[in-house]
N, C-alpha and C positions, 0 to 999 in steps of 0.2 A: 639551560643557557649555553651559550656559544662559550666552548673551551676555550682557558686563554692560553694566549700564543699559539692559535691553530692557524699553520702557515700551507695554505691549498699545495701551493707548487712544491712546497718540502714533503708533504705527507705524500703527493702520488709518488712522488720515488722511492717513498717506503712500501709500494703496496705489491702481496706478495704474486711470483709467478701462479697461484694455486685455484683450484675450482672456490666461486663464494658467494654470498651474497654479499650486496653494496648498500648502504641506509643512506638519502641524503637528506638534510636537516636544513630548515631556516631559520633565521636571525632569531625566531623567536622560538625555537628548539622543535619546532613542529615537523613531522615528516612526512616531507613533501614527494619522494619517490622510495621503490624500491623494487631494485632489479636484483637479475641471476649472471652470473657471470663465468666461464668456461676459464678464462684465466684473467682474474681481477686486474691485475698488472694494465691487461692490454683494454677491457672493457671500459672501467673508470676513469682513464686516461684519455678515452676517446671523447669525453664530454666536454674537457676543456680546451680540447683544439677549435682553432679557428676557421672558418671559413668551408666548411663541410657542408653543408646545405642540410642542415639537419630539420630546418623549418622552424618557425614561429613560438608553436608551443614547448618545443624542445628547447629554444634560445629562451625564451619566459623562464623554465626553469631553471636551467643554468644561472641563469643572472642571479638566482634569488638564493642559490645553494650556500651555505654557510659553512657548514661544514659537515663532513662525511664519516661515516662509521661501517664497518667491514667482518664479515663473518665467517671465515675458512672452513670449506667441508669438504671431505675426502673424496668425495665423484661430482659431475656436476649434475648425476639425478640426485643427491642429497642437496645439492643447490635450489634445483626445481621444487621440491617437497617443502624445503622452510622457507624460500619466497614466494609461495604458494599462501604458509599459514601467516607471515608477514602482514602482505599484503591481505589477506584475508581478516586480520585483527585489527592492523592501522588505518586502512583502506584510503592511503594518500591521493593527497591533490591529484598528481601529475600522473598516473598511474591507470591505465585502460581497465574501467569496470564494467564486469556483466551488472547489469541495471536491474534485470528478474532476477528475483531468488528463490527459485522454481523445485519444489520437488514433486515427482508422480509416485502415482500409488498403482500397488500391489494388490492383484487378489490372492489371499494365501488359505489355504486348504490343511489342515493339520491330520493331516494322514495318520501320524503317530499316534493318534486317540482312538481309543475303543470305536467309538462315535465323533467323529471327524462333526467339523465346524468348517465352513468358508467366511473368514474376515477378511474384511479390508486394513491394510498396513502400509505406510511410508517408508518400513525398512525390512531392508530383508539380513534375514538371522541366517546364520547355519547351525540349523536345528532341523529334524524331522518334519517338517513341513512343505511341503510344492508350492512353488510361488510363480504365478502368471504373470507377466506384464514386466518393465511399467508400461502404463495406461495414462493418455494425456489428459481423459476425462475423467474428475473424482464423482461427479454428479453418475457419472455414464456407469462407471464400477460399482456403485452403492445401489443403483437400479437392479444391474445385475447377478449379487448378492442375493437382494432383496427377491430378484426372479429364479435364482436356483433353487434357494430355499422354501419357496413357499409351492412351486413345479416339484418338488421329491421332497417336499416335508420334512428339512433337516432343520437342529437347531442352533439354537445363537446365543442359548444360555450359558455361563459360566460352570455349570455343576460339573461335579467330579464325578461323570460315569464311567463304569455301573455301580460304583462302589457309593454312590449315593443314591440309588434307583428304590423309589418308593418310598424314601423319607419326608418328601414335602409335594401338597399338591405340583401337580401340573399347574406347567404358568399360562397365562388365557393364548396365546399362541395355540396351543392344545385346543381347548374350545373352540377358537375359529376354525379348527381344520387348519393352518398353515401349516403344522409341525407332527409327526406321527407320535410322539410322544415318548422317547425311548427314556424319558426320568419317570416314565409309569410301567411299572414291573408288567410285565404279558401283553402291551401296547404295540412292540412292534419287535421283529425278532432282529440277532446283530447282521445275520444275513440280506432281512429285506433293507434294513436301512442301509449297509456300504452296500448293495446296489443300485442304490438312491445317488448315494456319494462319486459313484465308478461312471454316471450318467453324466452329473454334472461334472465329472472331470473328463468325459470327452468333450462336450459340449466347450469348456475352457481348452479342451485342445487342438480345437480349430474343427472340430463336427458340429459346426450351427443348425444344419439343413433339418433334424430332426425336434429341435426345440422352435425354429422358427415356422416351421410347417404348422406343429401343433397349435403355437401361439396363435398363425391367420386364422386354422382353424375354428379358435376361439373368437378370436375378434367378430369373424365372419357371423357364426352362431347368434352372439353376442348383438350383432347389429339386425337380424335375421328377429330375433326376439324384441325387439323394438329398445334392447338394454343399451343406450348409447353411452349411458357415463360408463357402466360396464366394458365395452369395444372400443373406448377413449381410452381407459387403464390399457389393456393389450397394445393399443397402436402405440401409448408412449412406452412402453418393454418392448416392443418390436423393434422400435426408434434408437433404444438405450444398446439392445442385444447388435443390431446393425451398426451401433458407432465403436462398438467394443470389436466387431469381426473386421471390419472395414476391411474391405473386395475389392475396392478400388484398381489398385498396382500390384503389383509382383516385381520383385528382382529376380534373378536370372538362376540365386543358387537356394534352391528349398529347402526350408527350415533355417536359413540361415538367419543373425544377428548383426545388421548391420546399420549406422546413424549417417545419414547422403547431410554434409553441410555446405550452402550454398551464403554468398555475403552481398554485398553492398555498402558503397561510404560515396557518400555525398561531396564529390570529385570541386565544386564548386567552392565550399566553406570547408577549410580545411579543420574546422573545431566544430563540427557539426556533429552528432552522433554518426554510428552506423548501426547495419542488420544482419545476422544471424538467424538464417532459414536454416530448421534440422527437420528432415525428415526422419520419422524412427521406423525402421523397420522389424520383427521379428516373427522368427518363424517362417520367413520368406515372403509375409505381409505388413504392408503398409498401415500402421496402426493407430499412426497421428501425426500431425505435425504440428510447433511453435516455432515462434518467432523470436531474437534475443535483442534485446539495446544493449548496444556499449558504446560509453561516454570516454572524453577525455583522449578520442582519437586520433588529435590535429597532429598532423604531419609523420602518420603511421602508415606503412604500407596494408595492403590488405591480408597481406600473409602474417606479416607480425600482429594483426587485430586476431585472428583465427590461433594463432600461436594462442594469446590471453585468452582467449576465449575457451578453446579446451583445458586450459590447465584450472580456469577456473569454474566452468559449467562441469567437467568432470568430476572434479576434487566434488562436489556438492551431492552429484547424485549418486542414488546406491545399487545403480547397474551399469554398468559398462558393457559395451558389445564388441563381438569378436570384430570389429572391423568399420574402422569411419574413413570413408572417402570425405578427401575436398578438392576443390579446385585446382589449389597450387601448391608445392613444396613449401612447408614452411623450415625456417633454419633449425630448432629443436626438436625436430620431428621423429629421431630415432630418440633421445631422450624420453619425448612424453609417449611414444609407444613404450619405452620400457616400464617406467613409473605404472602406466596402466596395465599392462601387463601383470607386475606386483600386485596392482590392487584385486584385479580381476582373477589371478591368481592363474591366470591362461595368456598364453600367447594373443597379444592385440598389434591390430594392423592399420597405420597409418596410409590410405592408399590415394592418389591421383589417378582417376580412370582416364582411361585415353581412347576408349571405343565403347560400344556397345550399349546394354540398356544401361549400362552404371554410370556412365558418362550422361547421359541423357538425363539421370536422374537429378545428377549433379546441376547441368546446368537449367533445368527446372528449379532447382533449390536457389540458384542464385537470381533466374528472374521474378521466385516468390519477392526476394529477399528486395530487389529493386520496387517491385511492384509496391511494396510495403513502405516503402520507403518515400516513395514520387507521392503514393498518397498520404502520407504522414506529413511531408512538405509542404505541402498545400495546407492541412490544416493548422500547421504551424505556423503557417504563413497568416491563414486567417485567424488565428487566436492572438500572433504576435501584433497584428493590427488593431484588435480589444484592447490590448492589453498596453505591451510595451512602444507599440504606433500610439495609441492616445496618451502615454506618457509623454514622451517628446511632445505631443501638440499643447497638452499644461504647457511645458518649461516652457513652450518656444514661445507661447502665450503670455508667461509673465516673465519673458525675459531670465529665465532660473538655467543654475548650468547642468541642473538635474532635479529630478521628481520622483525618483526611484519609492522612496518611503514616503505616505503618505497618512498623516492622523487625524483623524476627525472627529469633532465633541459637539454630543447633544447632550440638553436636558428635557426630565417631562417627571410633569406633576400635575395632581386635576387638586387646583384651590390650596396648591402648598401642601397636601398631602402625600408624605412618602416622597420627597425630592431626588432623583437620581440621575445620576449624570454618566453618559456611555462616551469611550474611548474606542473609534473600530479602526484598522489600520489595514493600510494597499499597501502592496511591495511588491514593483516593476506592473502594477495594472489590477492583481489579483489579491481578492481582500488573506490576508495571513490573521484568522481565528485564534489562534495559539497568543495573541497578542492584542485580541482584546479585553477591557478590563470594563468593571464595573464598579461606579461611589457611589458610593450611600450618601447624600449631603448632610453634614452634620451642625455645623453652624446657620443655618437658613432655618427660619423655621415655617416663613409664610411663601407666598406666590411672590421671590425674587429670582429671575432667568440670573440675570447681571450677575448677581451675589453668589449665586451657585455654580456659575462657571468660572468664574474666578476662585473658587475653593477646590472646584475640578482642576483647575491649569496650575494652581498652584502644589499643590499634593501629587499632581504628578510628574512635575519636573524637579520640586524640592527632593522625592524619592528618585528621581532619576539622577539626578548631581551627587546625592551620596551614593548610590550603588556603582556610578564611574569612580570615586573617589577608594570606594573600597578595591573595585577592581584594581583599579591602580597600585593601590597597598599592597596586593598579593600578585603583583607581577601581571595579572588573567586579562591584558584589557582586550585580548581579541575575540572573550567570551562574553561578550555583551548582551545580556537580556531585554525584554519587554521594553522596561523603564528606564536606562542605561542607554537600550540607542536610541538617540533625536530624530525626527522627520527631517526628509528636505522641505518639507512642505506641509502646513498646518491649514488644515478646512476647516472652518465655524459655519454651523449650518443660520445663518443668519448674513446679514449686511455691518451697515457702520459701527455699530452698537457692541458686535461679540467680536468687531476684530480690533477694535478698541481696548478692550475688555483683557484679550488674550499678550495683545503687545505690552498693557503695560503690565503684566506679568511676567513678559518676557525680561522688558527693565530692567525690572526690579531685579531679577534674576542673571542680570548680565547675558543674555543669551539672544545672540541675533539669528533667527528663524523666520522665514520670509510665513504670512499669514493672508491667507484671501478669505473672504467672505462668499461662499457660497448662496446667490441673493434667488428672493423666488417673485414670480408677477401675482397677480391678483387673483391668479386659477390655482394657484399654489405648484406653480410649472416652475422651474430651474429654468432662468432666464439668462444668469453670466453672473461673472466674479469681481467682487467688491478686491482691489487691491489698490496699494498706495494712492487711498481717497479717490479711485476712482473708478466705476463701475464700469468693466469691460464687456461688451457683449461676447460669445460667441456660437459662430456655425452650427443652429442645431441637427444637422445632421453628420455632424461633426465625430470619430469615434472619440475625442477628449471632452466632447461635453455628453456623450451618453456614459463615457466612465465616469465623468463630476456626478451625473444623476443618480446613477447607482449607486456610490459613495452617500449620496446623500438620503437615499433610499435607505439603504444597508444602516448608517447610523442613527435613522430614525427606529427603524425596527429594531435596533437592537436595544434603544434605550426604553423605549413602550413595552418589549416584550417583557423587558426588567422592570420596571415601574408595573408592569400587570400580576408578575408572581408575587412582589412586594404586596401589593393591596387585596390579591385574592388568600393570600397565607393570612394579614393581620385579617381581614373580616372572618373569614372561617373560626378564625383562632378563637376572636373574639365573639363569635356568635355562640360557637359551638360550646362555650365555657357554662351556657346559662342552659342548658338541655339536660335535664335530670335522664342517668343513664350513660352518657355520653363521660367518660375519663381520657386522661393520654393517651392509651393503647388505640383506644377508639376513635379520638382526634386523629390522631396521625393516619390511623387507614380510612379514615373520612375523604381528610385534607391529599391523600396520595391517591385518591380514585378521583375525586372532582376537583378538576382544573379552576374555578371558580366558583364563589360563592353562589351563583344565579344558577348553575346547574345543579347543585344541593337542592336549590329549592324548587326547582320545577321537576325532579326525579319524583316517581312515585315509589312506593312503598316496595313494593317487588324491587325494582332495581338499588334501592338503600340494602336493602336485606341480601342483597347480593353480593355485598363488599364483605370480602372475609371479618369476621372477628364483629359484625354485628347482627345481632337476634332480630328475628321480627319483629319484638315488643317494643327493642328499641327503635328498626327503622319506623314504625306507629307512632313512635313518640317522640320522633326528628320530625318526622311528614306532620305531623296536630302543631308541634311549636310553630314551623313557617306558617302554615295556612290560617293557624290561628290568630296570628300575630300580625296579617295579611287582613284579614276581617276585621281585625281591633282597628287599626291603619290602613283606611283606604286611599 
């Protein structure tokens, strides 16, 4: 909670001239930002002046700040470092986030073993081992593993050689030929195999030309003998070995370590995300490139996005390179080369090219980073029109000042058997899974729709009214779960009847929640909405009446798929009880291989006898009871 007598304009006069970090807090103790500050006094200060043109989302924050909390470090790279891990932990509102949380992997070579191993690993140690990459592709790195070792016959087992050598068979790696065998004493000497090792570590050290020679050669062979699945394996290791070498580009200085970051921000909508283009270079080659989202941009310059963005795409990964060009000076720019520096444990350079290929490179990265962007618009243009476009078309439809949350309730039962009633919910267009529910009707026991959705509407808003209630008790009301938040807007897959049904449950409940009736024609088509007694048509080519249909879709399926496990679990259940041979252990891996009763009975005997944990005898004497009992009863 907000300290008492915490007075804004007293406390900036207490704050000290010193490097720190700054916490701001709202009304409801939440934190909402957290910045680094070079001398607190003068940074936090600057938040509450007026008239600065700081923009939109920076005044949003402001207004909401409640009050502030401060944390003095002796440099402002210890500034940088714990608003790093700050922001890293709390991960505030107001606060520019990378949106991937991307790490690449390593191939690592453990040289220090008798008999050296190439793994694949996400971190690198300092330990005796050589470590390549990183690599943008895990898929492309496991290929390539997979092709040095099986190319020079190394292994991938855990065993402690040699000092285990001859205690336990060879592992089938051996038998197929993939591995020379060096856990089998007189198999392979320690000479031929690290010259197995010294191969595949040039080939990792940028001499491809010898392993991909041999590989066409294969392929070639391969296709020459009519072996095509055989020369499909090669062409995809060719494929893997080429996106690991990648020939592409060169920079200008060899063998060198360097990351080209180019940006983009959506100049129009100033709370629009932006993009982060890194190209990676190492070793003087182009190795791969992604792409980054970061949120929460509105009214950032592009240099201060690129500032958050290396402090926090840095801090994450576990290589740093001697040198990252970008576009434009950012203001903590000798700070976070020193920070990485530290980490790196080597001198790192913040650089602005101004000529040549590195320039070039640069602004290639920033028209990936556009390019990604103008097409990422577009689809958000056309998803936001799915989605939050056919929202607005509801409200404007019935008059609503919003349709953000949306719930919907079916029932389905065949002759009052197993009654159940499904809850599936839209939020802003897009159905939110995490929040649908499923009832078992308990009071009903024949073919009543009426009776069961009102045991539905009611059980879930009675638990909804106590879980706000609780919330409120313990102060938490902005953690509002499933049944806790209301719709703006309640669909009944039905006309007059279910929205009848739903209101006066609302009633009863005190609770005014606008309620339509989703009504369907005589083809069982979605025709328009049953609200305030009166059935609205609308536009079906309309994006608010294809999101109504899918709603209505979605919580059909979802209550039938539940009404089907229901009735396929009790028949099973109940069939299976009377099959001499057949106990629980047995049941259950019956009931966990066939989705339904009908496929039990039409499986033949081979395929019964195939589900773990049943003998043939018994699938003979599952297959005799259906077919039997099939013949007694035609």
């Amino acid at each position: 909670m907000v300290p008492e007598k915490f007075d804004i304009r007293e406390e900036l006069h207490k704050l000290p001239h010193k490097p720190g970090v700054y916490i701001m807090h709202d009304q409801n103790d939440a934190i909402i930002y957290i910045g680094k500050a070079k001398i607190l006094h003068n940074r936090v200060r600057s938040y509450f002046r007026s008239n600065i043109g700081r923009g939109p989302a920076i005044d949003s924050m402001v207004r909401q700040i409640a009050y502030f909390e401060y944390i003095v470090t002796d440099s402002e790279l210890e500034a940088l470092i714990l608003e790093n891990n700050l922001i890293k932990e709390h991960r505030p509102k107001y606060n520019t986030m990378l949106v991937d949380d991307k790490t690449y992997p390593y191939i690592k070579v453990t040289v220090g073993e008798e008999y050296p191993r190439i793994l694949f690993s996400r971190v690198r140690k300092k330990d005796k081992a050589r470590y390549f990459g990183p690599f943008t592709s895990a898929a492309a790195v496991h290929d390539t593993i997979e092709l040095l070792n099986r190319m020079y016959g190394l292994r991938d087992c855990r065993r402690n050689l040699p000092a285990d050598a001859g205690k336990e068979r060879p592992c089938l790696n051996y038998y197929m030929k993939r591995c020379t065998g060096p856990c089998l004493k007189g198999s392979v000497t320690k000479e031929e195999y690290r010259a197995g090792v010294e191969l595949a570590l040039e080939f990792l050290s940028g001499n491809y030309s010898l392993i991909i020679k041999d590989l066409t050669q294969k392929m070639q062979k391969a296709s020459d003998d009519m072996n095509y699945e055989e020369a499909m394996h090669y062409r995809d290791l060719l494929s893997s070995v080429r996106q690991i070498s990648q020939k592409q580009k060169m920079s200008e200085g060899a063998g060198e370590d360097r990351d080209i970051l180019g940006i983009a921000v959506d100049e129009e909508n100033s709370d629009a995300d932006a993009v982060v283009q890194t190209f990676f270079i190492r070793d003087g080659r182009l190795i791969g490139r992604e792409h980054f989202y970061m949120n929460h941009v509105g009214g950032k310059t592009q240099e201060e996005i690129l500032s958050e963005f290396m402090k926090q795409f840095y801090a994450g990964t576990p290589y740093i390179p001697h040198t990252i060009s970008i576009p434009a000076p950012v203001e903590d720019q000798e700070v976070i080369a020193q920070w990485l520096s530290a980490r790196r444990e080597q001198k790192v350079s913040i650089l602005v090219p101004v000529k040549g290929q590195k320039e070039k490179l640069v602004e290639l990265a920033n028209e990936n980073a556009a390019m990604i962007l103008h097409k990422d618009k577009e689809r958000l243009r056309r998803e936001e029109g799915r989605t939050i476009g056919a929202v607005k078309e509801i409200a404007e439809l019935l008059h609503l000042q919003k349709a953000d949350r949306m719930e919907s309730y079916d029932i389905s039962d065949i002759s009052g058997f197993a009654n159940v009633g499904s809850m599936v919910v839209y939020e802003k267009g897009k159905p939110k899974r995490s929040d649908y529910r499923k009832f078992r009707i308990r009071t009903v026991a024949g073919p009543d729709d009426y009776a069961c959705m009102r045991e539905v509407l009611e059980r879930r808003f009675t638990h909804g009214l106590q879980e706000q209630q609780e919330l409120l008790a313990q102060n938490r009301d902005r953690e509002l779960g499933s049944f806790s938040r209301f719709p703006d807007l309640i669909l009944m897959d039905g006309g007059r009847g279910q929205v009848n049904i739903c209101l006066s449950v609302l009633k009863e409940l005190n609770l005014e929640i606008p309620v339509a009736g989703m009504v369907k024609d005589d083809n069982h088509r979605t025709r328009g909405l049953y609200y305030h007694n009166v059935e609205i048509p609308i536009d079906t080519h309309s994006e608010g009446f294809k999101l109504i249909t899918r709603i209505q879709d979605e919580t059909h399926r979802f209550a039938i798929e539940y009404h089907r496990s229901l009735r396929s679990s009790a028949q099973v259940h109940s069939l299976l009880d009377d099959i001499p041979g057949v106990g629980p252990a047995r049941k259950k891996a019956l009931m966990k291989h066939f989705a339904a009763i009908e496929d039990l009975r039409n499986a033949q005997v081979g395929e019964i006898a195939s589900v773990p944990g049943i003998p043939r005898e018994t699938a003979q004497e599952i297959f005799r009871f259906f077919h039997e009992k099939d013949e007694a009863h035609p």
